[in-house]
N, C-alpha and C positions, 0 to 999 in steps of 0.2 A: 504494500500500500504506500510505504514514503516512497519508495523507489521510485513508485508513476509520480509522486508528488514532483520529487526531484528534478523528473525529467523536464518539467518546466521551470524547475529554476535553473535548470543548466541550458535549457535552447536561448535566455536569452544572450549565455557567454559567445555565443554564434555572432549573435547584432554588435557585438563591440568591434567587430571588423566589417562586417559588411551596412551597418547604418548609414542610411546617407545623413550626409552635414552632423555628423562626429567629429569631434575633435578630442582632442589627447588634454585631460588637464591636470592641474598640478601634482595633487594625489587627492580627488576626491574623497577616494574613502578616510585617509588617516584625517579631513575636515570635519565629514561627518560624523565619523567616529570620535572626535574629540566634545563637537557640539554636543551631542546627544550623554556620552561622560559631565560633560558641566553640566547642563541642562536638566538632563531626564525626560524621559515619557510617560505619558501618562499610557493604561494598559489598554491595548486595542481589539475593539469590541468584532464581535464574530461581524462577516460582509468583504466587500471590494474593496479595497484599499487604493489608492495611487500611493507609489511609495517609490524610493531613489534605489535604484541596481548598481552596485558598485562590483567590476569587473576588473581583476588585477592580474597580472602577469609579468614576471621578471619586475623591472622597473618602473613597464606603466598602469596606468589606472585611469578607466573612463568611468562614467556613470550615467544614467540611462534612468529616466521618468517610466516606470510601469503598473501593470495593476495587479492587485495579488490577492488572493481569496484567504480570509484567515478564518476560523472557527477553537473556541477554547484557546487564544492567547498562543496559536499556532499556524503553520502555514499550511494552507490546504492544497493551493493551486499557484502558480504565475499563471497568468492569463496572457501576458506579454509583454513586448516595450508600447508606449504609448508615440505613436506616429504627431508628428507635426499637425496635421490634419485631423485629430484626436482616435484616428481607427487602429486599432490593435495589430502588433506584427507578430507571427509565433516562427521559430524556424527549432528545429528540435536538434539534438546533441545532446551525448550519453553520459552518464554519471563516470565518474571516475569506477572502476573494476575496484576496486577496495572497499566499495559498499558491499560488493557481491560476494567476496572472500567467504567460500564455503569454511574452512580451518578458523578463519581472524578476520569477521568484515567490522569495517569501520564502522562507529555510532550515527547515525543520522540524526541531528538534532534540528527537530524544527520548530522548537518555542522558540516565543520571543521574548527578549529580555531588555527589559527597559528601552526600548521602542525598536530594536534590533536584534536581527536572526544571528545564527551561530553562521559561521563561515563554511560555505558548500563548496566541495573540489569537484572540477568536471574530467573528463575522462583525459584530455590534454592539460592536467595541473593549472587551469585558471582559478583562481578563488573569487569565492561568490559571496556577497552579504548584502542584504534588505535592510535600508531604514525608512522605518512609517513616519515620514517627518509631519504629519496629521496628525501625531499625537505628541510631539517634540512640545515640552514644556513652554513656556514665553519666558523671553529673557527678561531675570531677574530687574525692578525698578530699580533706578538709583537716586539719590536726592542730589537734587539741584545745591550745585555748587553757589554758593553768594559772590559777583564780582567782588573785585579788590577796592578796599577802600579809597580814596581821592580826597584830597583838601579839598575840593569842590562840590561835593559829595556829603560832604558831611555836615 
């Protein structure tokens, strides 16, 4: 049952080469990753989600608007990347063989924790991770600073 899950979180590692108007940026994920650390999420209610697909390999690291099915604070489905033109793209690509290790497969974890999935390897060593920035806390208020004094001012 994760395994089909999978499958669609791993065909979107397919779209980080063939999306049109992708571009390479700086390390999305380790941003996202840090916001959602400071931040927090709040816990994300069963339904469709848009959420950000961070897709890494070697050095680089793109990230990808898509929608994703959750149910019980888990991921049920990707449904895709989200096209410019809001229609969904799916192209499929296989789980990494180490889920399947009849001796030693790997854990598949698909809660989500604190508004982000556990990190999914595709059969070509990309890693995968989901954040629901729909539920990303709001940034902490800050109080207003008082200008600086001035003899004219006072």
């Amino acid at each position: 049952m994760k395994i089909k899950f999978l499958a669609g979180v791993l065909m979107l590692a397919v779209l980080s080469f063939t999306a049109s108007g992708a571009f390479a940026q700086a390390n999305c994920y380790e941003e996202y990753y840090e916001v959602f650390l400071e931040r927090g999420a709040a816990p994300v209610p069963d339904g469709v989600h848009e959420a950000v697909v961070s897709i890494r390999s070697n050095s680089k690291c793109d990230c990808y608007m898509a929608k994703v099915e959750v149910k019980d604070n888990q991921i049920v489905k990707t449904l895709g990347l989200i096209q410019v033109d809001g229609k969904i793209k799916n192209l499929g690509v296989k789980l990494s063989e180490k889920y399947n290790d009849p001796v030693n497969p790997a854990k598949l974890y698909t809660e989500i924790d604190n508004g982000m999935s556990a990190t999914f390897l595709s059969d070509d060593n990309r890693l995968i991770n989901i954040f629901f920035i729909g539920q990303l806390n709001p940034k902490a208020k800050t109080v207003k600073i008082k200008p600086a004094p001035s003899a004219k001012s006072l």
